[in-house]
mmCIF file as gemmi writes it, N, C-alpha and C atoms, coordinates in Angstrom:
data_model
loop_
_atom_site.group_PDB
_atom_site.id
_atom_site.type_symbol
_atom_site.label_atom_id
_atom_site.label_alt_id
_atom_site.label_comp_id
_atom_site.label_asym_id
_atom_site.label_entity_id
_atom_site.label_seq_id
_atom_site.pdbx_PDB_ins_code
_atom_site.Cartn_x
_atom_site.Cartn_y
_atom_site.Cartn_z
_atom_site.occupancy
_atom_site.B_iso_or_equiv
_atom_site.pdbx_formal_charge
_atom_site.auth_seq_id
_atom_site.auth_asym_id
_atom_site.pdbx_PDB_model_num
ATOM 1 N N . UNK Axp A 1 ? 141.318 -30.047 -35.55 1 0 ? 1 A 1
ATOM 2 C CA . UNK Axp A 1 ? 140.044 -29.512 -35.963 1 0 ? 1 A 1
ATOM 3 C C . UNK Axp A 1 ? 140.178 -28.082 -36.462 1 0 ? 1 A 1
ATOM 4 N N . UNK Axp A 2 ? 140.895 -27.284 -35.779 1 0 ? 2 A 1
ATOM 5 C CA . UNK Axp A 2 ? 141.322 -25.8 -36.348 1 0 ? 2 A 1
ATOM 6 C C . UNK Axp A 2 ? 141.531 -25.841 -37.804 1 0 ? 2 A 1
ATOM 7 N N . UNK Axp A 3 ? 142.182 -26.552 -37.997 1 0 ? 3 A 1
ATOM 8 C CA . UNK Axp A 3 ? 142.599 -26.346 -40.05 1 0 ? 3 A 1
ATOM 9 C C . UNK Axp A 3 ? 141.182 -26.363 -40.707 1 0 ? 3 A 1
ATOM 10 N N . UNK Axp A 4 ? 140.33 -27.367 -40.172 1 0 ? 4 A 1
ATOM 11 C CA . UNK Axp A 4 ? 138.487 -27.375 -41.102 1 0 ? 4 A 1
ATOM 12 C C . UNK Axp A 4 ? 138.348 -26.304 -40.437 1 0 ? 4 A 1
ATOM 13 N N . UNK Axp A 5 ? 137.858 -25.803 -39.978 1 0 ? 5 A 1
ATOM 14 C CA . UNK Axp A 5 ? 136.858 -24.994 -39.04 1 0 ? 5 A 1
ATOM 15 C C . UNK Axp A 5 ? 137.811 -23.941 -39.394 1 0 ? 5 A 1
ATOM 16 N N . UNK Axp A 6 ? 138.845 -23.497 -39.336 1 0 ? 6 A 1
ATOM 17 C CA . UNK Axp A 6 ? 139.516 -21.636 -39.476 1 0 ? 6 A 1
ATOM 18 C C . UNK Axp A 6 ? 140.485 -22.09 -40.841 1 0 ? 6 A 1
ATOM 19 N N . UNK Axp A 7 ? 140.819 -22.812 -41.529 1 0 ? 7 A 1
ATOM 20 C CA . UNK Axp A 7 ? 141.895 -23.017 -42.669 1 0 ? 7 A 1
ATOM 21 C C . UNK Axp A 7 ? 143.273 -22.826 -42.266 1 0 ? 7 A 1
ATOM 22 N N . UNK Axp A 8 ? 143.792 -23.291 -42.987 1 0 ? 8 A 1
ATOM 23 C CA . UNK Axp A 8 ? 145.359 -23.864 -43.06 1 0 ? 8 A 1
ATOM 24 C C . UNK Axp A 8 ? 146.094 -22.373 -42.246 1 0 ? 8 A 1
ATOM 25 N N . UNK Axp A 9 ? 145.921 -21.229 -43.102 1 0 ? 9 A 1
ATOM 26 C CA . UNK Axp A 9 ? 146.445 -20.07 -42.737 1 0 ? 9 A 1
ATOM 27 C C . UNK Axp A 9 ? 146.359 -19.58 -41.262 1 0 ? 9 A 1
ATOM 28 N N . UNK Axp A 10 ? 145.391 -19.452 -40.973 1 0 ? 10 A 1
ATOM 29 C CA . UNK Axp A 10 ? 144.719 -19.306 -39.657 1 0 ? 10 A 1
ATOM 30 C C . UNK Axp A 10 ? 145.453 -20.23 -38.71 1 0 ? 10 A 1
ATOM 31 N N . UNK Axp A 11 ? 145.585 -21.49 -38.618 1 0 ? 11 A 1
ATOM 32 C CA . UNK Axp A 11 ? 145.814 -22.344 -38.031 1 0 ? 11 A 1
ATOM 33 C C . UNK Axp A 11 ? 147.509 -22.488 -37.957 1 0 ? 11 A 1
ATOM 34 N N . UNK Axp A 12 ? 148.183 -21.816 -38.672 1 0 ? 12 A 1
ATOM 35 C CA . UNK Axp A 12 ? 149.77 -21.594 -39.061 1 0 ? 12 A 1
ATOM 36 C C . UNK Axp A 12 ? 149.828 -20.103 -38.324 1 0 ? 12 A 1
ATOM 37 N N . UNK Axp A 13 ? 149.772 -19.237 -38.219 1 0 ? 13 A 1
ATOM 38 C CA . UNK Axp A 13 ? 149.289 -18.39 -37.407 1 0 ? 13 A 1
ATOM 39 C C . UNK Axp A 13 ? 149.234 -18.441 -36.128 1 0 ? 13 A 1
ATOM 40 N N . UNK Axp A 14 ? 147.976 -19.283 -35.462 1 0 ? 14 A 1
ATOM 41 C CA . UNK Axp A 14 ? 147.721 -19.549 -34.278 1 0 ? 14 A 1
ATOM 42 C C . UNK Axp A 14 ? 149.417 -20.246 -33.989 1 0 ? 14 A 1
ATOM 43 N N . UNK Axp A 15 ? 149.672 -21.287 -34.89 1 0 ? 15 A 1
ATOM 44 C CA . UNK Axp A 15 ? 150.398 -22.068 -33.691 1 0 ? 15 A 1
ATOM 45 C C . UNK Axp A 15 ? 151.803 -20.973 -33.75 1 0 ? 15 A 1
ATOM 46 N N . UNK Axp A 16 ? 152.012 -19.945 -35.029 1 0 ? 16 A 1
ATOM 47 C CA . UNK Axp A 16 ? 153.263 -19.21 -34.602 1 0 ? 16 A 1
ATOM 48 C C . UNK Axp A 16 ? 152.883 -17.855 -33.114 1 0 ? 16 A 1
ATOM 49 N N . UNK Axp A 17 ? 151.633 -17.83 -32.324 1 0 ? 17 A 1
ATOM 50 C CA . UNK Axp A 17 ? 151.357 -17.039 -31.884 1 0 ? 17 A 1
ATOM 51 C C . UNK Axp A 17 ? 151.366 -17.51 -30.177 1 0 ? 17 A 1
ATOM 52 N N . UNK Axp A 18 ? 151.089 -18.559 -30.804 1 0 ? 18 A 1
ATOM 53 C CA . UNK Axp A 18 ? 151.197 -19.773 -29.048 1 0 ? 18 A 1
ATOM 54 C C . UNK Axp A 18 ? 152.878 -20.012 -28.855 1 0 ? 18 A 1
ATOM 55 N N . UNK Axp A 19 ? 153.619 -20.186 -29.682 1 0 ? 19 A 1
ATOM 56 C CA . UNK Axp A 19 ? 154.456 -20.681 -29.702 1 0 ? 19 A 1
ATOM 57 C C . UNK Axp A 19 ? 155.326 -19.543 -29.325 1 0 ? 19 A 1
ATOM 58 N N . UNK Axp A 20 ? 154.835 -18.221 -29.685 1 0 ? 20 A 1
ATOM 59 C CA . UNK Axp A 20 ? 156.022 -17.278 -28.934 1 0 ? 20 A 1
ATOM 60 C C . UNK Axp A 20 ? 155.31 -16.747 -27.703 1 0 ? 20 A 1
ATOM 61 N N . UNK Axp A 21 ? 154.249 -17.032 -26.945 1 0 ? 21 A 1
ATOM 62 C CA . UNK Axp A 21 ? 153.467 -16.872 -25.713 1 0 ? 21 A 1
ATOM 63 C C . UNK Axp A 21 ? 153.812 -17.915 -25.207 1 0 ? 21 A 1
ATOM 64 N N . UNK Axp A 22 ? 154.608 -19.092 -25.467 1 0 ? 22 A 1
ATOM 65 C CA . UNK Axp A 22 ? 155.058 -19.327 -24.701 1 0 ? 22 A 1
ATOM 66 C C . UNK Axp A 22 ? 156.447 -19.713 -24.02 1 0 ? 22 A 1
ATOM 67 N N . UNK Axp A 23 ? 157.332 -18.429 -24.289 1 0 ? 23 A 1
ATOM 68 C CA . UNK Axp A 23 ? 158.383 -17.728 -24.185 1 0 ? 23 A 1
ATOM 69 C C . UNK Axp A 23 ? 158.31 -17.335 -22.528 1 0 ? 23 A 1
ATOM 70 N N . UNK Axp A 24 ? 157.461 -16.776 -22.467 1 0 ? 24 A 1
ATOM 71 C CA . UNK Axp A 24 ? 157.554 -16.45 -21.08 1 0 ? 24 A 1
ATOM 72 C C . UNK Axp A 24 ? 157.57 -17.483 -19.902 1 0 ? 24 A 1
ATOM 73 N N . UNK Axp A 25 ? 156.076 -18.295 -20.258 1 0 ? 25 A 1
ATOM 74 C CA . UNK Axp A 25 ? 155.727 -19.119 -19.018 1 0 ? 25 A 1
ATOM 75 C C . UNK Axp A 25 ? 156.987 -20.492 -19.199 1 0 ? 25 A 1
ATOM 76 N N . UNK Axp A 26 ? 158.075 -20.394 -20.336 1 0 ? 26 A 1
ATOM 77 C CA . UNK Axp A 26 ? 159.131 -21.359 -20.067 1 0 ? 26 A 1
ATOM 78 C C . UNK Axp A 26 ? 160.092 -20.668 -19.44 1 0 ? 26 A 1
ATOM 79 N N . UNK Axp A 27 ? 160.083 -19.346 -19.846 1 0 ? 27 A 1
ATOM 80 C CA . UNK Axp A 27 ? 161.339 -18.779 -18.422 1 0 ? 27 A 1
ATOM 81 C C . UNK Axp A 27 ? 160.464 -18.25 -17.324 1 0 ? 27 A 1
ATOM 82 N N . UNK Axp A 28 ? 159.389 -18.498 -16.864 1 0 ? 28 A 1
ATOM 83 C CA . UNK Axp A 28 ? 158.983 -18.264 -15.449 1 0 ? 28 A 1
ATOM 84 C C . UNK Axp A 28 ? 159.69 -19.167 -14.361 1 0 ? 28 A 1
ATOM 85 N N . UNK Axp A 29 ? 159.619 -19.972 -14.472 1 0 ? 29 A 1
ATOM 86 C CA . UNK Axp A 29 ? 160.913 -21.16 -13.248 1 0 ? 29 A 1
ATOM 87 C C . UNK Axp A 29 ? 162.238 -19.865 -13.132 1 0 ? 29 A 1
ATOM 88 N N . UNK Axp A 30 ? 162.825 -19.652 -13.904 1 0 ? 30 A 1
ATOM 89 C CA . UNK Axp A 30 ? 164.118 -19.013 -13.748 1 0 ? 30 A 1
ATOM 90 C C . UNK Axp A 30 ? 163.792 -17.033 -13.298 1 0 ? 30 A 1
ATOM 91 N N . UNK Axp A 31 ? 162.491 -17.085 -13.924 1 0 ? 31 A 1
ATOM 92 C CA . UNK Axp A 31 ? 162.147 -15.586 -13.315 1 0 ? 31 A 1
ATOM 93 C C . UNK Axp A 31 ? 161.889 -15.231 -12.014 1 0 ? 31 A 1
ATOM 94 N N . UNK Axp A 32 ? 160.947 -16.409 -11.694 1 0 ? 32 A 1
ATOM 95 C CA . UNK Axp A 32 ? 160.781 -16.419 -10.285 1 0 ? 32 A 1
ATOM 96 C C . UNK Axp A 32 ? 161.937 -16.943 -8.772 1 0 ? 32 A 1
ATOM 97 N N . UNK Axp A 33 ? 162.936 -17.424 -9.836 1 0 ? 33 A 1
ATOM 98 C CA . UNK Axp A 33 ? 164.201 -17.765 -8.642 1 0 ? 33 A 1
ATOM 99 C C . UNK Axp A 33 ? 164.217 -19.281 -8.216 1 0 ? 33 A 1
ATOM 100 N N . UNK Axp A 34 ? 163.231 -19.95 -9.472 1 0 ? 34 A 1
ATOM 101 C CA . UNK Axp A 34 ? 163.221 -21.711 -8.824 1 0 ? 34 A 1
ATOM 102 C C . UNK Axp A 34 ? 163.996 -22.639 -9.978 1 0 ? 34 A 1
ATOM 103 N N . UNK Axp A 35 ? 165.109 -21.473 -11.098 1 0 ? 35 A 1
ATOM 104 C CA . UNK Axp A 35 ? 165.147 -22.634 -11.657 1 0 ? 35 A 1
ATOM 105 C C . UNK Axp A 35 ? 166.651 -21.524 -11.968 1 0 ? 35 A 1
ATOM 106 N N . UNK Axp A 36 ? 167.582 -21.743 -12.327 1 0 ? 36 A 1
ATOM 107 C CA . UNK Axp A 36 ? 169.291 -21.253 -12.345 1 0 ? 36 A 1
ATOM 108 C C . UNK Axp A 36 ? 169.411 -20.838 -13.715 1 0 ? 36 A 1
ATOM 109 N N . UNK Axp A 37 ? 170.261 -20.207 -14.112 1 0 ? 37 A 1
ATOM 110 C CA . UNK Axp A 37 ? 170.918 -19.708 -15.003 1 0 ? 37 A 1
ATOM 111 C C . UNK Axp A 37 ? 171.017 -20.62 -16.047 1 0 ? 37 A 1
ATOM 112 N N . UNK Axp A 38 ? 171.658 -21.804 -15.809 1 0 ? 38 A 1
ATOM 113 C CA . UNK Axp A 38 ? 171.689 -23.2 -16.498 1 0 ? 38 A 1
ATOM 114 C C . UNK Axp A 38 ? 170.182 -23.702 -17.345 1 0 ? 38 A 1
ATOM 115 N N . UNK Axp A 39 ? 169.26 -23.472 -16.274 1 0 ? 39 A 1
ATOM 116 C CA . UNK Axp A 39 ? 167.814 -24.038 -17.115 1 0 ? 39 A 1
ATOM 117 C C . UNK Axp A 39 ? 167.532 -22.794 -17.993 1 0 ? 39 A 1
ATOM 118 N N . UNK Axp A 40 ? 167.857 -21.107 -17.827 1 0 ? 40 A 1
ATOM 119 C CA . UNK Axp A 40 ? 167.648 -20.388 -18.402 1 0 ? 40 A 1
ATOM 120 C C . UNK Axp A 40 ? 168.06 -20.145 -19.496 1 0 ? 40 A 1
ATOM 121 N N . UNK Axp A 41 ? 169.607 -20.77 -19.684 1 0 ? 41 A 1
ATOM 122 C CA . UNK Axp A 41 ? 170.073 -20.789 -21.137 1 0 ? 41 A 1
ATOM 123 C C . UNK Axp A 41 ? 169.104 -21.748 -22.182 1 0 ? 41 A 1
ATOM 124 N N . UNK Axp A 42 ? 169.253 -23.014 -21.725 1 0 ? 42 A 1
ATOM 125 C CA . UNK Axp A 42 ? 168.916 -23.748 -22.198 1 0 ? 42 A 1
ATOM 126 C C . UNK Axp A 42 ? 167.167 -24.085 -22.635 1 0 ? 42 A 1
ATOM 127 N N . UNK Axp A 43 ? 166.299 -23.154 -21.936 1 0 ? 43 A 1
ATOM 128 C CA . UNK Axp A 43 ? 165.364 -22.702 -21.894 1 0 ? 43 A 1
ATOM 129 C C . UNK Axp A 43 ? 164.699 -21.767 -23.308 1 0 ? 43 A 1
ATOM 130 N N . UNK Axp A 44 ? 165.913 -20.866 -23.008 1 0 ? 44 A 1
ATOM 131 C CA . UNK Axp A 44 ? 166.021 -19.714 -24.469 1 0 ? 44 A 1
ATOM 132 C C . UNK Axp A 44 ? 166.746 -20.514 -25.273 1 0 ? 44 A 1
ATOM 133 N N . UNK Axp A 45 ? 167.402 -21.241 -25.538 1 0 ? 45 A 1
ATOM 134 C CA . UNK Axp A 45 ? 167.892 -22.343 -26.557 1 0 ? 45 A 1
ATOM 135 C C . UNK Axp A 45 ? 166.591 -23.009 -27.249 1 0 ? 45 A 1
ATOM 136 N N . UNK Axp A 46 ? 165.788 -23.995 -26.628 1 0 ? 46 A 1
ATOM 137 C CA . UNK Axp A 46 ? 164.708 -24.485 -26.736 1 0 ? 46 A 1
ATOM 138 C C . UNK Axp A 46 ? 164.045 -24.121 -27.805 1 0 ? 46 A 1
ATOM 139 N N . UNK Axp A 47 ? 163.593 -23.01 -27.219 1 0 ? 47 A 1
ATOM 140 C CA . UNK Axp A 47 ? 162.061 -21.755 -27.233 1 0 ? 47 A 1
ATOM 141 C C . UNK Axp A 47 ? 162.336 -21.083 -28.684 1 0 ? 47 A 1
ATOM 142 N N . UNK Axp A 48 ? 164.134 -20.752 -28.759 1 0 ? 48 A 1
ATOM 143 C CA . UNK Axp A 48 ? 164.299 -20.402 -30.064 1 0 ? 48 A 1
ATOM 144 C C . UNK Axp A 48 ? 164.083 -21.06 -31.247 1 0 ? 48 A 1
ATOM 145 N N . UNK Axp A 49 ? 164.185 -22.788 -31.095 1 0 ? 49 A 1
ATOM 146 C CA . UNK Axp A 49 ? 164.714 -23.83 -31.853 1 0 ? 49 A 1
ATOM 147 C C . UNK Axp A 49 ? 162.773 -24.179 -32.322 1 0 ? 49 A 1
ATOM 148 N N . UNK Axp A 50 ? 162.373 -23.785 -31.044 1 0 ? 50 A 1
ATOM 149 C CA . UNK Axp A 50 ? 160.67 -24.327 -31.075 1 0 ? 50 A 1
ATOM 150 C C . UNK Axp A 50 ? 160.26 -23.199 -31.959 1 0 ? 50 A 1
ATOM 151 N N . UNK Axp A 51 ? 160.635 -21.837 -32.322 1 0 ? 51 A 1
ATOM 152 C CA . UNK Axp A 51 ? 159.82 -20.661 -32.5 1 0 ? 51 A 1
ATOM 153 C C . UNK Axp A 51 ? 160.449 -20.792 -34.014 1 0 ? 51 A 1
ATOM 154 N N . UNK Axp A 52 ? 161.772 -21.369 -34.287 1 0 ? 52 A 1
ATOM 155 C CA . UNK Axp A 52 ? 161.833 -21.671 -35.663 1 0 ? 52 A 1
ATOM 156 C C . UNK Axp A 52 ? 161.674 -22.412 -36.336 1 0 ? 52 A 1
ATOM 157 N N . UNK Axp A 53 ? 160.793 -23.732 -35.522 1 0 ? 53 A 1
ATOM 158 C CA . UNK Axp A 53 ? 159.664 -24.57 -36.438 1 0 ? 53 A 1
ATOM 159 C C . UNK Axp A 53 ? 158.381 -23.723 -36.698 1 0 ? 53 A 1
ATOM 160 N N . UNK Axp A 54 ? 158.06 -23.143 -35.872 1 0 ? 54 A 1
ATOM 161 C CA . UNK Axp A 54 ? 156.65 -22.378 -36.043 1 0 ? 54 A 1
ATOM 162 C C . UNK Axp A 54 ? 156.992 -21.34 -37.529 1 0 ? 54 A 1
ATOM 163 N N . UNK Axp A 55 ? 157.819 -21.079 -37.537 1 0 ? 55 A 1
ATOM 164 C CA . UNK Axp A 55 ? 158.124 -19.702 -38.96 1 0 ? 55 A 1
ATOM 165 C C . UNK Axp A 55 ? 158.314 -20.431 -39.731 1 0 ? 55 A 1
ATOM 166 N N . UNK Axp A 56 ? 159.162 -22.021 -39.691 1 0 ? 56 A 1
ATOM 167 C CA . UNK Axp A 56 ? 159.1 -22.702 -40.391 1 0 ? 56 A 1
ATOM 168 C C . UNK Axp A 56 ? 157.637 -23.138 -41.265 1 0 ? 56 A 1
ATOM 169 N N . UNK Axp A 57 ? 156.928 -23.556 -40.354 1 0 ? 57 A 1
ATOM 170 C CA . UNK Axp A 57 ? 155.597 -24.012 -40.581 1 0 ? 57 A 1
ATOM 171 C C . UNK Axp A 57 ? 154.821 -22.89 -41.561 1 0 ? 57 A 1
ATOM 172 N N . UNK Axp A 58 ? 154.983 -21.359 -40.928 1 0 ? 58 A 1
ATOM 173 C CA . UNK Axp A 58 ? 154.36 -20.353 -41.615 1 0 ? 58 A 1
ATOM 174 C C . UNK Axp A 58 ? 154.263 -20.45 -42.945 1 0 ? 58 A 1
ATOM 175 N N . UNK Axp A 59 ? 155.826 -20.591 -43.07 1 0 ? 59 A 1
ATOM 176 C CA . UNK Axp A 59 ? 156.225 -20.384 -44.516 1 0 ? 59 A 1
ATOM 177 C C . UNK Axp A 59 ? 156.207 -21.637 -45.266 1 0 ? 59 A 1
ATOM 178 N N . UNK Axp A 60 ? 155.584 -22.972 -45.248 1 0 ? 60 A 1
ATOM 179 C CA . UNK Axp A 60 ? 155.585 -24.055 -45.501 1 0 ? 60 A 1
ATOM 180 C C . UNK Axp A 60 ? 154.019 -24.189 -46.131 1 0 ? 60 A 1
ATOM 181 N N . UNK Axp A 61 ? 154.154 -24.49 -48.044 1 0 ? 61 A 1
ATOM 182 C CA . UNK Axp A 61 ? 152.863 -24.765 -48.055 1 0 ? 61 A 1
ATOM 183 C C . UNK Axp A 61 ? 151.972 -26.474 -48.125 1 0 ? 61 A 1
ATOM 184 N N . UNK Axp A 62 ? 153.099 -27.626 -47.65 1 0 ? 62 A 1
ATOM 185 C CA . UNK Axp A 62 ? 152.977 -28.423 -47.158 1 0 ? 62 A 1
ATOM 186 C C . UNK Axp A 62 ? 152.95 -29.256 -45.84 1 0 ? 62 A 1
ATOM 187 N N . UNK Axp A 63 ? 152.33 -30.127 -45.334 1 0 ? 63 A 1
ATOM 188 C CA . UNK Axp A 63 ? 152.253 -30.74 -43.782 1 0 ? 63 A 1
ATOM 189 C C . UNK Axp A 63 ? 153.095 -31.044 -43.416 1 0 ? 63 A 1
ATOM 190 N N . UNK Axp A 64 ? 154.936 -31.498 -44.007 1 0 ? 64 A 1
ATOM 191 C CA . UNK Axp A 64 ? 155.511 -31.933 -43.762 1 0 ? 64 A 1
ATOM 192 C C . UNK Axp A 64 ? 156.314 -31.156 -42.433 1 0 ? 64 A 1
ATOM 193 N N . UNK Axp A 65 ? 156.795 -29.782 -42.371 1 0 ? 65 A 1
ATOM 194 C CA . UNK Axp A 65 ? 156.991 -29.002 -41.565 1 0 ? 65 A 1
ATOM 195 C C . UNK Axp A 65 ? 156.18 -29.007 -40.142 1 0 ? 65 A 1
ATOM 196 N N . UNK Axp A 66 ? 155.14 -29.226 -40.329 1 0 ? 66 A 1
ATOM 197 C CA . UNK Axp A 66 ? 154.096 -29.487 -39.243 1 0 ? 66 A 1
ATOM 198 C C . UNK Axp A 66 ? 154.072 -30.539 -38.326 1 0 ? 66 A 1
ATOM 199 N N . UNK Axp A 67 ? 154.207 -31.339 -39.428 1 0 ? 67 A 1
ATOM 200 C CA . UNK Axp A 67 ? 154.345 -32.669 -38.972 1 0 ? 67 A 1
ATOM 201 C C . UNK Axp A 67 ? 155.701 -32.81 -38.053 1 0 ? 67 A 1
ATOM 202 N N . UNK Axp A 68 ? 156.797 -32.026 -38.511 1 0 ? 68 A 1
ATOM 203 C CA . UNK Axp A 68 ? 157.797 -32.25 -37.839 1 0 ? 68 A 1
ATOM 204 C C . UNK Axp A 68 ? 158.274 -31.421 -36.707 1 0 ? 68 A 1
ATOM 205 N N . UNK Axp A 69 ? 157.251 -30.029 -36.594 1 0 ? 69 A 1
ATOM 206 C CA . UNK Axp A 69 ? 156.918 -29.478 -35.57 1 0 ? 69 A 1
ATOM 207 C C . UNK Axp A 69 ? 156.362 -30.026 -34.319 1 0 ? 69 A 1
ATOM 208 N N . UNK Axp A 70 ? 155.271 -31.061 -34.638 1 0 ? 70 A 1
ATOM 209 C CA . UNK Axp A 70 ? 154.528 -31.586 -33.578 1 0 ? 70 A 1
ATOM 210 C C . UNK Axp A 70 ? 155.827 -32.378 -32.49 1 0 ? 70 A 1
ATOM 211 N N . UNK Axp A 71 ? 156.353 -33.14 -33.546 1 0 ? 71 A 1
ATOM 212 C CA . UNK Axp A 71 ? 157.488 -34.088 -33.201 1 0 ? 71 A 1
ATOM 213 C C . UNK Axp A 71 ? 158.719 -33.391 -32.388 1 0 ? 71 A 1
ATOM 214 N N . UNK Axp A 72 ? 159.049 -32.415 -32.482 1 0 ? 72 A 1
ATOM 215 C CA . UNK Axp A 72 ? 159.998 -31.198 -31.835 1 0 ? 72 A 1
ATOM 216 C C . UNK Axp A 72 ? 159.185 -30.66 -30.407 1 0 ? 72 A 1
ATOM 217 N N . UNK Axp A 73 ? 158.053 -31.053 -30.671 1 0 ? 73 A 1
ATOM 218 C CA . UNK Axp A 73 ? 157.175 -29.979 -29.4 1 0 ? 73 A 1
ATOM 219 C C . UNK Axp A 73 ? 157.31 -31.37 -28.321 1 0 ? 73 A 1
ATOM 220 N N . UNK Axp A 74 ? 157.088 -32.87 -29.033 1 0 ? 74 A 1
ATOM 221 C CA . UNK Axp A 74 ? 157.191 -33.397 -27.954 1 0 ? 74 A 1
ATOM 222 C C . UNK Axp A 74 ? 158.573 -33.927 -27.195 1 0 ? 74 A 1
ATOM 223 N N . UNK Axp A 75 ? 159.562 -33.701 -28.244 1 0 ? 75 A 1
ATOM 224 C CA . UNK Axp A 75 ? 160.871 -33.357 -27.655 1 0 ? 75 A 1
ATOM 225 C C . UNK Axp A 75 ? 161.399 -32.327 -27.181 1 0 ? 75 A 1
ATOM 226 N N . UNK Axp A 76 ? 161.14 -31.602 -27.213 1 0 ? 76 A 1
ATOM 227 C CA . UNK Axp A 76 ? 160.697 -30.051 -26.412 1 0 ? 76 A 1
ATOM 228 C C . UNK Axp A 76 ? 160.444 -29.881 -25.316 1 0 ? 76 A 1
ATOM 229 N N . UNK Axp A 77 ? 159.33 -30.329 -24.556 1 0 ? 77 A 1
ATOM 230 C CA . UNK Axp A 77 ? 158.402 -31.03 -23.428 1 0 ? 77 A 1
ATOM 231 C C . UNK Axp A 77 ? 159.647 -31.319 -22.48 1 0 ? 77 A 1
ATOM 232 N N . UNK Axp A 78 ? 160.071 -32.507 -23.48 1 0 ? 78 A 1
ATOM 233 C CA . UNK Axp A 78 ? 160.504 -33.479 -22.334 1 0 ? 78 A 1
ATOM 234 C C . UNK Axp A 78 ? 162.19 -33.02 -21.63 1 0 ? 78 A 1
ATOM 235 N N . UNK Axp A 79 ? 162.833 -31.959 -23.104 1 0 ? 79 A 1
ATOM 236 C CA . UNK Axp A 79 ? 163.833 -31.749 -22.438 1 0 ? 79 A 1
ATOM 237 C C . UNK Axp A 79 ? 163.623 -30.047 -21.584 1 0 ? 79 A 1
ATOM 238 N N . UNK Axp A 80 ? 162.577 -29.439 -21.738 1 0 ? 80 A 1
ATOM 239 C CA . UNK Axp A 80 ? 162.34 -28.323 -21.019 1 0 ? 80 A 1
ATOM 240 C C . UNK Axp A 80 ? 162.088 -29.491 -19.279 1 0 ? 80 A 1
ATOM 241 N N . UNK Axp A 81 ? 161.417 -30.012 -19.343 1 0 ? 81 A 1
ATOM 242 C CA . UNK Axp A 81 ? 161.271 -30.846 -17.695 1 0 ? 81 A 1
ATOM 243 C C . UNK Axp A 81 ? 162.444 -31.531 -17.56 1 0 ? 81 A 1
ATOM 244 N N . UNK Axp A 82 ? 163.166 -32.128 -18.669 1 0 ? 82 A 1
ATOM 245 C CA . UNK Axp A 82 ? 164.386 -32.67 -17.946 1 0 ? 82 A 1
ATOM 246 C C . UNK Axp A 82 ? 165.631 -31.754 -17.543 1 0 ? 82 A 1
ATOM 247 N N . UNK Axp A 83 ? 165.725 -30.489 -18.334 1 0 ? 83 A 1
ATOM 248 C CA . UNK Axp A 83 ? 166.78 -29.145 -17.982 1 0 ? 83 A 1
ATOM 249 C C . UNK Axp A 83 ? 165.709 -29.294 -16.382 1 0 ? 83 A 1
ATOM 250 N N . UNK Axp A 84 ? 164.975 -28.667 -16.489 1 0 ? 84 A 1
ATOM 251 C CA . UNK Axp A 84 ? 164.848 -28.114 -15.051 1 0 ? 84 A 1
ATOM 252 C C . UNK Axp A 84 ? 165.072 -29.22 -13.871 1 0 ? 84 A 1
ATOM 253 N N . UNK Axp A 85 ? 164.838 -30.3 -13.935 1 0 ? 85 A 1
ATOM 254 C CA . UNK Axp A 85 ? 165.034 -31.455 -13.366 1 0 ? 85 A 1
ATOM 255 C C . UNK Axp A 85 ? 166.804 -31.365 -13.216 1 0 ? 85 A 1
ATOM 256 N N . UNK Axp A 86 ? 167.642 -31.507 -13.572 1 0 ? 86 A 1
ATOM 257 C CA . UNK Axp A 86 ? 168.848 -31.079 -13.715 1 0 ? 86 A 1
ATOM 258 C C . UNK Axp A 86 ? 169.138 -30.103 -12.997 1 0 ? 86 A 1
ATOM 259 N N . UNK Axp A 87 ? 168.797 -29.058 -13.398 1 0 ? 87 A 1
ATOM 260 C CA . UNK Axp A 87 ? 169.255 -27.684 -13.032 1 0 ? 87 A 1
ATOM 261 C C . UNK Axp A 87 ? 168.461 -28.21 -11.129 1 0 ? 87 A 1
ATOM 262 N N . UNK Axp A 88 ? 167.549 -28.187 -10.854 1 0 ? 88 A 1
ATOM 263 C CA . UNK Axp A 88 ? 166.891 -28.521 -9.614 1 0 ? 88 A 1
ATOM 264 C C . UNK Axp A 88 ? 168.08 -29.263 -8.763 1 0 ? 88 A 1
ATOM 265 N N . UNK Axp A 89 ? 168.607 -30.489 -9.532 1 0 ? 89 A 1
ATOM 266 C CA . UNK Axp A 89 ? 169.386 -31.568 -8.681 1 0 ? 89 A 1
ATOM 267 C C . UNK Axp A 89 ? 170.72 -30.96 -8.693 1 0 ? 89 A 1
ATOM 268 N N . UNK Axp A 90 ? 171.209 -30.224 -9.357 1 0 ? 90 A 1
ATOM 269 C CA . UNK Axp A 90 ? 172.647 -29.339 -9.558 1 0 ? 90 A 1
ATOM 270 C C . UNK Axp A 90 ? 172.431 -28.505 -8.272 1 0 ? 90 A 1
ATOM 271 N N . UNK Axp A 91 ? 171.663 -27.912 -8.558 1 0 ? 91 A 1
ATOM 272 C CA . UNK Axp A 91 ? 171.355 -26.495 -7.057 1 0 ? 91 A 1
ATOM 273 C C . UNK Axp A 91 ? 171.186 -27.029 -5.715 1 0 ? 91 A 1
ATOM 274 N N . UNK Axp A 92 ? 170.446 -28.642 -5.653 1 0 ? 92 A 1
ATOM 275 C CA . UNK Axp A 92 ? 170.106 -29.247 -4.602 1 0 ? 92 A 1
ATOM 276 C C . UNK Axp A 92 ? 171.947 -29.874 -3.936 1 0 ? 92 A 1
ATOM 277 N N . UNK Axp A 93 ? 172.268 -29.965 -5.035 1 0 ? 93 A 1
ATOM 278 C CA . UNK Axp A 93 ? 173.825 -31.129 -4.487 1 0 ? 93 A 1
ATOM 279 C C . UNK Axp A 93 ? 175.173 -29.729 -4.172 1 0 ? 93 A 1
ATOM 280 N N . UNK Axp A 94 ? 174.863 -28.396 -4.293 1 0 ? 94 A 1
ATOM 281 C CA . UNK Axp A 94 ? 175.647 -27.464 -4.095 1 0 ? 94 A 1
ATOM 282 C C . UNK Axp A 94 ? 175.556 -26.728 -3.19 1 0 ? 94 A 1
């Protein structure tokens, strides 16, 4: 709904602005001491890979980038919970 309601620009924007806010709350597990060095690399690996679809997107004056952003965010997701899941069972078996 953002693209009608604020336009394309606006909405390329927002998501490069979310997307580096949320830099932090993916290394909070490892800030706070519940998640290892291991989820932290791989964490900032991620976050980088996620933050260069978003610049991607910026600079993109077609959906296709977007489109393949969405698709990265939900592979993204799943390996930010599966690193920490890992990293959790590594620390638990040591």
């Amino acid at each position: 709904m953002l693209p009608v309601v604020a336009g394309a620009r606006e909405t390329k924007r927002q998501m490069l602005l979310y997307t580096l806010m949320l830099w932090p709350a993916t290394l909070m597990p490892w800030l706070l001491g519940l998640a290892g060095p291991f989820y932290a690399v791989c964490a900032g690996v991620l976050s980088l890979l996620f933050t260069g679809t978003a610049i991607r997107v910026w600079r993109d004056d077609t959906e296709r980038s977007a489109r393949q952003m969405f698709h990265f965010s939900l592979f993204y997701l799943f390996l930010i919970f599966a690193v920490l899941l890992v990293d959790r069972l590594g620390a638990g078996a040591a």
